[in-house]
Z-matrix of the N, CA and C atoms (Angstrom, degrees):
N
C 1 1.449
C 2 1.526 1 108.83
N 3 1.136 2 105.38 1 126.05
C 4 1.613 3 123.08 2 163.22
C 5 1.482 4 124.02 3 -45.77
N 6 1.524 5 147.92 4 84.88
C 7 1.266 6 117.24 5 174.47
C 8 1.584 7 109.45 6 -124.79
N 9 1.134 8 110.80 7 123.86
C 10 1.494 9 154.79 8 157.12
C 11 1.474 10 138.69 9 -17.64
N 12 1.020 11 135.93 10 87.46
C 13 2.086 12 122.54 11 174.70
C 14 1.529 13 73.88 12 -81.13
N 15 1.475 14 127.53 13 -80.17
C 16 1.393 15 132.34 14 -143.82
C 17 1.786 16 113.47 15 -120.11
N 18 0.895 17 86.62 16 155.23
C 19 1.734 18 85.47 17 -173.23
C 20 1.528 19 105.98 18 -121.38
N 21 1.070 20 114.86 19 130.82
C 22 1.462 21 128.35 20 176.86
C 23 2.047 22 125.78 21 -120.32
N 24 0.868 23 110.12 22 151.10
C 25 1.531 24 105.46 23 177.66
C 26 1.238 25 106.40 24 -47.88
N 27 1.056 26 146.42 25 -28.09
C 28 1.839 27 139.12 26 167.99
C 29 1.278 28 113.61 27 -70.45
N 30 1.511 29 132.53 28 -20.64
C 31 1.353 30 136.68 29 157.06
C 32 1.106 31 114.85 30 -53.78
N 33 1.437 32 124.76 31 -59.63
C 34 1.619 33 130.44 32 -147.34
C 35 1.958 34 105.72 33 -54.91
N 36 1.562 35 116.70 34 -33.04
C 37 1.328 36 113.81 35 -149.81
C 38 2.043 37 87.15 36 -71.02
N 39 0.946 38 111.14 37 -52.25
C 40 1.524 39 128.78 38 174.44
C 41 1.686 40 132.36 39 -38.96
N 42 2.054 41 92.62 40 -35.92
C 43 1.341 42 111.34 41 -178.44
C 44 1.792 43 90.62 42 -66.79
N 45 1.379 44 94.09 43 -62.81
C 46 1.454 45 101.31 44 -156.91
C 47 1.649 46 119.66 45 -62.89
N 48 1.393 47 99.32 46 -18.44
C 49 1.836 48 102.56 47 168.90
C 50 1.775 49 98.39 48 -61.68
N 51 1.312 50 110.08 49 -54.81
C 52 1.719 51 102.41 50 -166.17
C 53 1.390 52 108.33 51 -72.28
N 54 1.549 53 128.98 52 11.55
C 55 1.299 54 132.90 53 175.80
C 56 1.479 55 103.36 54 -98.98
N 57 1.341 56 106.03 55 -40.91
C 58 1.599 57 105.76 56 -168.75
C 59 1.802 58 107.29 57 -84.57
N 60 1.550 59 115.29 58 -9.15
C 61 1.476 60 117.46 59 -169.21
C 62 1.233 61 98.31 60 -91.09
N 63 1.259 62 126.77 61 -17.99
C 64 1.604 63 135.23 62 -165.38
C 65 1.451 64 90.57 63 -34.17
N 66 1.440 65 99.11 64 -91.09
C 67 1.854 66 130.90 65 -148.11
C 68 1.688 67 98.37 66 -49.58
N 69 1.317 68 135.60 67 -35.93
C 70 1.469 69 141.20 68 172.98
C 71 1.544 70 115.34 69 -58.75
N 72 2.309 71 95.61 70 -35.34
C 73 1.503 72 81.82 71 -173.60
C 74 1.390 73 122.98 72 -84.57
N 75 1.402 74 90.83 73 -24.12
C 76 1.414 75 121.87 74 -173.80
C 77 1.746 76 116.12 75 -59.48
N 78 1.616 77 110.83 76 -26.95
C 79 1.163 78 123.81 77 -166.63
C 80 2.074 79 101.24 78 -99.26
N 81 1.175 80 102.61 79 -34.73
C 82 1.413 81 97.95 80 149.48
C 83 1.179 82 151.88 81 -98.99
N 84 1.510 83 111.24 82 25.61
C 85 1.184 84 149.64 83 -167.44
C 86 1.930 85 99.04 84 -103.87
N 87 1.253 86 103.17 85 -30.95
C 88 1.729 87 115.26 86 -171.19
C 89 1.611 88 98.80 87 -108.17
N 90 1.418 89 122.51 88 -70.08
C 91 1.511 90 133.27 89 169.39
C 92 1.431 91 101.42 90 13.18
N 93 1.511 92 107.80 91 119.96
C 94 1.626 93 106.40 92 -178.68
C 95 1.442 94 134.50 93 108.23
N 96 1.674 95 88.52 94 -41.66
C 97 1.590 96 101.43 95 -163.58
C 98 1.734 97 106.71 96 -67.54
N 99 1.121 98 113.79 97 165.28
C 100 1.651 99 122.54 98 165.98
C 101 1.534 100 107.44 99 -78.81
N 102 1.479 101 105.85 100 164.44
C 103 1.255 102 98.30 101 168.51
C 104 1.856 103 113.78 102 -82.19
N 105 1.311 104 101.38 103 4.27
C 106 1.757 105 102.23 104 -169.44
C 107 1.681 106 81.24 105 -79.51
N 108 1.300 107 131.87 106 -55.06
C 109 1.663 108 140.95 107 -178.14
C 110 1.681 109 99.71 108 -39.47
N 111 1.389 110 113.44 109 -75.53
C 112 1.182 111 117.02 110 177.60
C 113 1.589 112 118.18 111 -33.86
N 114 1.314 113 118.55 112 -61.63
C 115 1.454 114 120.62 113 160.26
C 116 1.387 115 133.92 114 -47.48
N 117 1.501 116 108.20 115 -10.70
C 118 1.552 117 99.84 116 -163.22
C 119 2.235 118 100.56 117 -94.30
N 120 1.212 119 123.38 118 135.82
C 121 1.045 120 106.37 119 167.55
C 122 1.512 121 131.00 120 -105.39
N 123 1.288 122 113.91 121 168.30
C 124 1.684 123 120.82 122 -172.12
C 125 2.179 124 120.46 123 -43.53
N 126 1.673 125 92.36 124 -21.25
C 127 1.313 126 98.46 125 -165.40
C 128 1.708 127 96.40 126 -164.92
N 129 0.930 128 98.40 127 157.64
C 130 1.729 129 110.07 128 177.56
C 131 1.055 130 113.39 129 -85.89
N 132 1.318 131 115.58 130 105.03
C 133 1.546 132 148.43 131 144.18
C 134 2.334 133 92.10 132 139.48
N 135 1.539 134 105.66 133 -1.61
C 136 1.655 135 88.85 134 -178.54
C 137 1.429 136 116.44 135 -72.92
N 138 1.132 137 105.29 136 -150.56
C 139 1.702 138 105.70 137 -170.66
C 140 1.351 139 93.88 138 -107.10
N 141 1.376 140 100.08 139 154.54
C 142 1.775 141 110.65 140 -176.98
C 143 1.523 142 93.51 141 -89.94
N 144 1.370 143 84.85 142 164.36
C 145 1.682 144 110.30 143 -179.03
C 146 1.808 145 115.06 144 -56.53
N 147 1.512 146 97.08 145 -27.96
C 148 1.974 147 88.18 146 161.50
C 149 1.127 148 104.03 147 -94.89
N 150 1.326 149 138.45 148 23.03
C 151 1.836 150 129.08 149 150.25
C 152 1.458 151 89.66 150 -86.65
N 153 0.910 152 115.92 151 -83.88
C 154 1.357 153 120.58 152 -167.77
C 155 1.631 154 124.82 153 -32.47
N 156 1.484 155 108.03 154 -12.47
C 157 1.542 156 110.06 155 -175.78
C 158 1.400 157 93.95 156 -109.22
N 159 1.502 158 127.80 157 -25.45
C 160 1.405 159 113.48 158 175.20
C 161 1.269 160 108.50 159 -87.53
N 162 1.436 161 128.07 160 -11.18
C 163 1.607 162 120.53 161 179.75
C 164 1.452 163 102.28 162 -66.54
N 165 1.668 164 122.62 163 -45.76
C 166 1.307 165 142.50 164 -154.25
C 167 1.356 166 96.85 165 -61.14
N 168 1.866 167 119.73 166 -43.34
C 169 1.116 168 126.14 167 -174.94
C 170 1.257 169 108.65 168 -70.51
N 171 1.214 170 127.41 169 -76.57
C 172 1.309 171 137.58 170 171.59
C 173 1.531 172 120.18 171 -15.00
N 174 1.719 173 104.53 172 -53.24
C 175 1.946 174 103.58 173 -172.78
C 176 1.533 175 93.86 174 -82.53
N 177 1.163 176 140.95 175 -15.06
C 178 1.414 177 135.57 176 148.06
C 179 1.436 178 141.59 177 -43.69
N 180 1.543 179 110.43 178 -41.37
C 181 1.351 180 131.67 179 158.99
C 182 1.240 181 106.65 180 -75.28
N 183 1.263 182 131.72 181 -53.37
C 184 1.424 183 117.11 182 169.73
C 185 1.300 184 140.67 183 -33.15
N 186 1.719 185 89.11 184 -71.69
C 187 1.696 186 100.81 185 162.99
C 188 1.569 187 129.60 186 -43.76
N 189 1.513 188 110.88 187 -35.29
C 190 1.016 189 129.72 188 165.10
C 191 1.727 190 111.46 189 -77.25
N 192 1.034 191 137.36 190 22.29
C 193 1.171 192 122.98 191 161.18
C 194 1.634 193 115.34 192 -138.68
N 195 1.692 194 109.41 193 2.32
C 196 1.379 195 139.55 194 155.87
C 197 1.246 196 109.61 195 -48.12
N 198 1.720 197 90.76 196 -89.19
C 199 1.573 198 121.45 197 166.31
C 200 1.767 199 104.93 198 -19.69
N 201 1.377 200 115.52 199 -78.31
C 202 1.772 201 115.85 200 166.74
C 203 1.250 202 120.51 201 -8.76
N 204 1.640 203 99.53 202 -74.40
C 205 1.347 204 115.44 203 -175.44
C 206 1.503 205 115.64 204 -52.23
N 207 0.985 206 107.48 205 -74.89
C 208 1.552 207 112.93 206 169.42
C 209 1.452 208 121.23 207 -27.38
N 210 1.014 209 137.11 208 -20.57
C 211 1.561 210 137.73 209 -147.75
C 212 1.617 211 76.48 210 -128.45
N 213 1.502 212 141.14 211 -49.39
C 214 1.215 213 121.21 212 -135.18
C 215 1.976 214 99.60 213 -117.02
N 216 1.430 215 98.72 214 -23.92
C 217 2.087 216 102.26 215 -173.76
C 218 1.571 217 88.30 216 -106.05
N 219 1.568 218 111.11 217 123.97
C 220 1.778 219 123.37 218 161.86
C 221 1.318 220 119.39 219 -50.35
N 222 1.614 221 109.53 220 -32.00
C 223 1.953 222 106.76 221 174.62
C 224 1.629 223 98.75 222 -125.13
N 225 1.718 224 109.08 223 64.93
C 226 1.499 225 105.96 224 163.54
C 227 1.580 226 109.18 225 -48.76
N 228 1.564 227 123.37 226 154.80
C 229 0.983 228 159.95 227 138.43
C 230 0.975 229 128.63 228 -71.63
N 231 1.368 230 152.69 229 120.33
C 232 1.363 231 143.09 230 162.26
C 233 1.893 232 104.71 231 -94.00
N 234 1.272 233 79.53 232 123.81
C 235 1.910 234 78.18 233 168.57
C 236 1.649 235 115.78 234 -126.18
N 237 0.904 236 111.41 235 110.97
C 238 1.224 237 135.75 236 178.95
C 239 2.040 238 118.08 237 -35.41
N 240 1.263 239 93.29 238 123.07
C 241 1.728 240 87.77 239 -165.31
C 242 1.636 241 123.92 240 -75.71
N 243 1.179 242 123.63 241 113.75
C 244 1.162 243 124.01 242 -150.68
C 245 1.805 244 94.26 243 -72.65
N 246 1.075 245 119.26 244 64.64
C 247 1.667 246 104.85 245 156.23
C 248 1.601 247 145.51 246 -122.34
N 249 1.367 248 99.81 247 67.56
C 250 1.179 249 128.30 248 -169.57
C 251 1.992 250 103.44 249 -66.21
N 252 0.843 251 97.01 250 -49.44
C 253 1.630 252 107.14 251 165.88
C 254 1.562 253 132.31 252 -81.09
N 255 1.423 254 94.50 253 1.01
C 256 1.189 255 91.00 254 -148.82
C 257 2.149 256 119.00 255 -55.79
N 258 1.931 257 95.04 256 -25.59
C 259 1.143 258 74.14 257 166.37
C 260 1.658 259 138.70 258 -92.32
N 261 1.469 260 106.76 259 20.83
C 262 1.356 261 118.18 260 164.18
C 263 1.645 262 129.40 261 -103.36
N 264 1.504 263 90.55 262 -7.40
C 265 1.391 264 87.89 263 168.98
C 266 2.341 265 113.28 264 -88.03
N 267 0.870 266 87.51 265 -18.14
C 268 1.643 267 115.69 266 173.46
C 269 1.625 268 121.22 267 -60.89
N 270 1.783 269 98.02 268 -32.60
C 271 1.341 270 94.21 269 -173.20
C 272 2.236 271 93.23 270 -139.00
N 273 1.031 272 83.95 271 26.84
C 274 1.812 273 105.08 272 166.12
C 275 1.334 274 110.43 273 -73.88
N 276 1.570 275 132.88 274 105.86
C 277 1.425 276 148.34 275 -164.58
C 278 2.037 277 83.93 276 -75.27
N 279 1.600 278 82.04 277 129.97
C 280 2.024 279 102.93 278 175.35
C 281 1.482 280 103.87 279 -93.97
């Protein structure tokens, strides 16, 4: 992993490899597991390891649709992500 004071055009080719390797590593990082594994979390009362792999996804798509915004609307907005629940809305019986 890349980490940063300043970022320069010789950074970017590098940033974006460890952006695009994420979701491959991340997916064999789980590969295998049970869903009892998937369910189990790091500490009592944290989020299990499928919170934690959909959060990973999620602040990824985000950032990535920030990033969008920013580059593409002249008076971007930032709006702030409402997930105050998020790990109860995640494990909320349908």
């Amino acid at each position: 992993m890349i980490i940063l004071k300043k970022i320069s055009d010789i950074h970017i080719p590098g940033l974006v490899a460890q952006i695009e390797a994420l979701p491959d590593l991340l997916l064999k990082s789980i590969e295998g597991l049970s869903e009892e594994q998937l369910d189990c979390s790091y500490r009592p009362g944290g989020w299990t390891l499928k919170q934690v792999v959909h959060h990973i996804a999620d602040s990824q798509l985000n950032g990535y649709m920030r990033f969008r915004l920013a580059l593409t609307d002249i008076k971007a907005i930032y709006i702030y992500p409402l997930n105050k629940n998020f790990r109860d809305i995640l494990t909320r019986p349908d």
